[in-house]
NUPATOR-479952 format. One record per residue (C-alpha): residue number from 0; residue in one letter; x, y, z. Coordinates in pm, 1 decimal. Each point is the difference from the previous one (the first is absolute). Layout:
N
REC  pos  code      east     north        up
REC  NUM     a         X         Y         Z
...
***
This chain:
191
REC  pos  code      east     north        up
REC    0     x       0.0       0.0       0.0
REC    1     x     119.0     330.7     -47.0
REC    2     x     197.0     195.0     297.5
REC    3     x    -105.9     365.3    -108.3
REC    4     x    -312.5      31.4     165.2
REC    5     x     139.8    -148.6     351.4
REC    6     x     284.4     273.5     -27.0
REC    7     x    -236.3     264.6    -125.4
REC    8     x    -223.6     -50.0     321.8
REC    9     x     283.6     -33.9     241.1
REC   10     x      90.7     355.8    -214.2
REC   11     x    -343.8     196.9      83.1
REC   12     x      35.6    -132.9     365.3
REC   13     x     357.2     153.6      36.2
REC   14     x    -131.3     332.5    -177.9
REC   15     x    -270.6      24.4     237.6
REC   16     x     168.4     -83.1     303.9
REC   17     x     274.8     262.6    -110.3
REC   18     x    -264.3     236.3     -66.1
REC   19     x     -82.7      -2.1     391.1
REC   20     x     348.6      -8.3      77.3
REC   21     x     -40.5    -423.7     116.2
REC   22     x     317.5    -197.6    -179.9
REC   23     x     -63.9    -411.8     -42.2
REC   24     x     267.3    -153.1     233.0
REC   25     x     136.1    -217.0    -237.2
REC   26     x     178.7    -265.5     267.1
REC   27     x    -309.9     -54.1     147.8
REC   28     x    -217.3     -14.3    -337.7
REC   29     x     -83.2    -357.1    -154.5
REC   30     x    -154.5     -77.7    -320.3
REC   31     x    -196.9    -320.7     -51.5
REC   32     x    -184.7    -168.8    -320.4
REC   33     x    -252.4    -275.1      77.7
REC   34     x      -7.4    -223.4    -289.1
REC   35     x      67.3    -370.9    -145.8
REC   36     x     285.7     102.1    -170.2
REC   37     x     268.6     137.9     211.9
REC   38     x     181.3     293.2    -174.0
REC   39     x     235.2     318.1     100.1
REC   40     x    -121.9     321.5      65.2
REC   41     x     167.7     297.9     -65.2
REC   42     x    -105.1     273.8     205.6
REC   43     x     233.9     287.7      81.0
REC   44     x     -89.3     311.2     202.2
REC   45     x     281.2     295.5     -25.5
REC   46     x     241.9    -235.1    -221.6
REC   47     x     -35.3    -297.0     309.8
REC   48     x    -124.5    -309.4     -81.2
REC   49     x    -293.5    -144.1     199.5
REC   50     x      47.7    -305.8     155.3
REC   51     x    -271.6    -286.2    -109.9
REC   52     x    -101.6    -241.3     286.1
REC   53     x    -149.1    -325.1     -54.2
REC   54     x    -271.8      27.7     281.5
REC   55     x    -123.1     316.8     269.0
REC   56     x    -207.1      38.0     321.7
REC   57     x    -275.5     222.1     -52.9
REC   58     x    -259.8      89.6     283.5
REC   59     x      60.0    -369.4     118.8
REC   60     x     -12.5    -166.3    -291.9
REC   61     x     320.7    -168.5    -207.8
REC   62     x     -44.8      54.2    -424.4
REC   63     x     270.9    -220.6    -121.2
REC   64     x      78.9      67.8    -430.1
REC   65     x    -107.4    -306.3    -132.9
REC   66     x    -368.4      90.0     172.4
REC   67     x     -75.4    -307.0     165.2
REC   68     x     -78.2     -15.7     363.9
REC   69     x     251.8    -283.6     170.8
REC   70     x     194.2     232.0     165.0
REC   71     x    -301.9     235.9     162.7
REC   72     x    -190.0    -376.5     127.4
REC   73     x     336.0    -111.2     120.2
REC   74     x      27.9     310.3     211.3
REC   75     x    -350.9      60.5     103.0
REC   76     x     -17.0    -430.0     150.2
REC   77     x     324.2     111.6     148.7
REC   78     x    -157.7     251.1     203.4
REC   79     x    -322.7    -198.7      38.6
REC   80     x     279.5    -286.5     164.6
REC   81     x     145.1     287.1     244.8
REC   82     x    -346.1     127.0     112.6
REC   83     x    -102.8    -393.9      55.0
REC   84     x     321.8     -41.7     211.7
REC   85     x     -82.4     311.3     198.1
REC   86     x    -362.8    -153.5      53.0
REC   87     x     119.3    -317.0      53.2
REC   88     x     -39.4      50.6     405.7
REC   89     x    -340.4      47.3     -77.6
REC   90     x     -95.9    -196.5    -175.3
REC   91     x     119.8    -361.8     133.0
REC   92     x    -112.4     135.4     313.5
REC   93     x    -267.8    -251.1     105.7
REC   94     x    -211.7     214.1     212.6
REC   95     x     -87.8     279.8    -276.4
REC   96     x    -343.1     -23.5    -150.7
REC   97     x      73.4    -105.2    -361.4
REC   98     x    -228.3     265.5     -94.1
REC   99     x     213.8     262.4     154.0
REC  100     x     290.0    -179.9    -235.2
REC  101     x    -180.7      45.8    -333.7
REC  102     x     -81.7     337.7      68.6
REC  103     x     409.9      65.2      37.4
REC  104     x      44.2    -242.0    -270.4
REC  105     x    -275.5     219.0    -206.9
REC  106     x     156.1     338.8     122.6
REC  107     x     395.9      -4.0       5.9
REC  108     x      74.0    -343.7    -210.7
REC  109     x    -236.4      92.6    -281.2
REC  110     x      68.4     325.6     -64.9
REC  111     x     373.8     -20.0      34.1
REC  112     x      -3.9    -322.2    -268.1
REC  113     x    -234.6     161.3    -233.0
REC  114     x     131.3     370.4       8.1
REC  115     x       3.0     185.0    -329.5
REC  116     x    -193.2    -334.3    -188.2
REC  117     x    -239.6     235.5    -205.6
REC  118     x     151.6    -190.5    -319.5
REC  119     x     193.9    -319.8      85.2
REC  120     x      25.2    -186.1    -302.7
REC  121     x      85.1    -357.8     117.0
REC  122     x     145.3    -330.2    -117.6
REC  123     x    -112.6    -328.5     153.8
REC  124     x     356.1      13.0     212.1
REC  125     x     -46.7     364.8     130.6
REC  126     x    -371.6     -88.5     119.1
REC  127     x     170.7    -306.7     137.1
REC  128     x     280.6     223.0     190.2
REC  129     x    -312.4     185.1     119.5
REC  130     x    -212.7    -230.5     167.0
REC  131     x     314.6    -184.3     134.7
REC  132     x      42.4     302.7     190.0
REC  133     x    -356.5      60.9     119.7
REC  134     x      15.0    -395.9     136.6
REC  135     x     304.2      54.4     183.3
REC  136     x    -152.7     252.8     185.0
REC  137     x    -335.1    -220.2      45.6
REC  138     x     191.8    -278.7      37.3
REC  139     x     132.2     186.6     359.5
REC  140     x    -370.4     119.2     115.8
REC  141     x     -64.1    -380.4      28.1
REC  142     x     347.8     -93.1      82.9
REC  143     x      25.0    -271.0    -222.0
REC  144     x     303.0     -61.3    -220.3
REC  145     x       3.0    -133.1    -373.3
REC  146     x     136.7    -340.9     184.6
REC  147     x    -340.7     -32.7     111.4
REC  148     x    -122.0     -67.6    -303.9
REC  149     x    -319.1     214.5      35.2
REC  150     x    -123.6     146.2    -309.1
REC  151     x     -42.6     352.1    -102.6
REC  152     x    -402.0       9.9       1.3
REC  153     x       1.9    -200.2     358.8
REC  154     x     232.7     282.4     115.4
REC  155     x    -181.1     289.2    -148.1
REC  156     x    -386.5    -134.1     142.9
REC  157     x     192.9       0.9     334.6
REC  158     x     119.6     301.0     -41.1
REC  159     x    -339.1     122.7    -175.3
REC  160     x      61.3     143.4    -285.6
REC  161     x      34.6    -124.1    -377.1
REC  162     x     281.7     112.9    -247.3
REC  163     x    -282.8     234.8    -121.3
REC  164     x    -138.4     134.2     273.4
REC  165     x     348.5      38.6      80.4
REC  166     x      46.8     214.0    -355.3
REC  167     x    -377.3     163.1      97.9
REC  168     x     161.6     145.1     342.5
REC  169     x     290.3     174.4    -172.7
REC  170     x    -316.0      83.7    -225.2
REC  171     x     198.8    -192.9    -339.0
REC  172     x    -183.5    -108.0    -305.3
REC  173     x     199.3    -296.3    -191.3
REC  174     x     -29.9     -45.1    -330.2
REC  175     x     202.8    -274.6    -215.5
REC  176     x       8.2     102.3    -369.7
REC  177     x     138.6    -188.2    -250.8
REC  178     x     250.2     166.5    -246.1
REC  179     x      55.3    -136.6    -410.9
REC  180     x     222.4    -265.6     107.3
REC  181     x    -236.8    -207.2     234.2
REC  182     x     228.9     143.4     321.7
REC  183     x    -236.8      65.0     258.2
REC  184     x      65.1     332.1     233.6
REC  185     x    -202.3     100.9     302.3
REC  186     x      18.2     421.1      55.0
REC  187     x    -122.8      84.4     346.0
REC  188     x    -160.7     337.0      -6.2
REC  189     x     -50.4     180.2     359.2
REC  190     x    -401.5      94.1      -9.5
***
């Protein structure tokens, strides 16, 4: 594709930032491209080159160049795992109401896992990564391990909720289009 138009916006951004006497700080500016194909940018501000970066953090959320979401479910179960570690006291404790645990399941777990999922676009694997996560943390509300043997459904009507109602309390419609190739891809969109 052609490079002009990148370099003629970066242009009109550094006229108009010079125009209210703001400069770009060009060892702290990044330029990405999110696309199939990976490619160079050239991007220079005052004669510097930008530097490109193959993924950013942006109000929470990681955008990686090749556009797919790996690294943003790997570090949203990630923090899911740390919150279930700090509940963990809480939730193998055998005298709290289980009620009282799916409500902190429903309001720090789910939130924290699902953050920023307005447009999740996921592979069998990533849903997999997902719900591996929300067992774990289920899996310590009843304290029983995956030694046990107990399945996922037996845990989650002990618990009382469903992988859906689960979804429904983060309020999280799935949807599982399929794409020209047959690949199936569920996109979670936050209601």
């Amino acid at each position: 594709h052609n490079q002009i138009c990148p370099q003629n916006n970066f242009s009109a951004l550094q006229a108009t930032c010079e125009k209210y006497d703001m400069k770009i700080n060009t060892s702290k500016t990044e330029v990405m491209t999110i696309s199939r194909s990976t490619g160079q940018l050239n991007i220079h501000v005052n004669n510097v080159k930008i530097q490109q970066t193959p993924e950013f953090k942006y109000l929470g959320s990681i955008f990686t160049a090749d556009g797919k979401m790996d690294r943003e479910i790997e570090t949203r179960c990630q923090k899911a795992n740390a919150v279930t570690y700090q509940l963990s006291p809480l939730l193998k404790h055998p005298s709290i109401n289980m009620a009282v645990k799916r409500q902190l399941i429903n309001c720090i777990f789910i939130p924290t896992l699902c953050y920023q999922c307005q447009t999740w676009p996921l592979t069998k694997t990533q849903e997999r990564k997902i719900t591996t996560c929300e067992m774990r943390c289920l899996r310590k509300a009843v304290n029983v391990t995956r030694r046990d043997r107990v399945r996922n459904e037996n845990i989650r009507s002990i618990v009382g909720t469903t992988m859906h109602t689960v979804h429904r309390e983060a309020k999280i419609q799935v949807v599982r289009p399929t794409n020209e190739n047959g690949t199936t891809f569920t996109t979670i969109t936050c209601l």
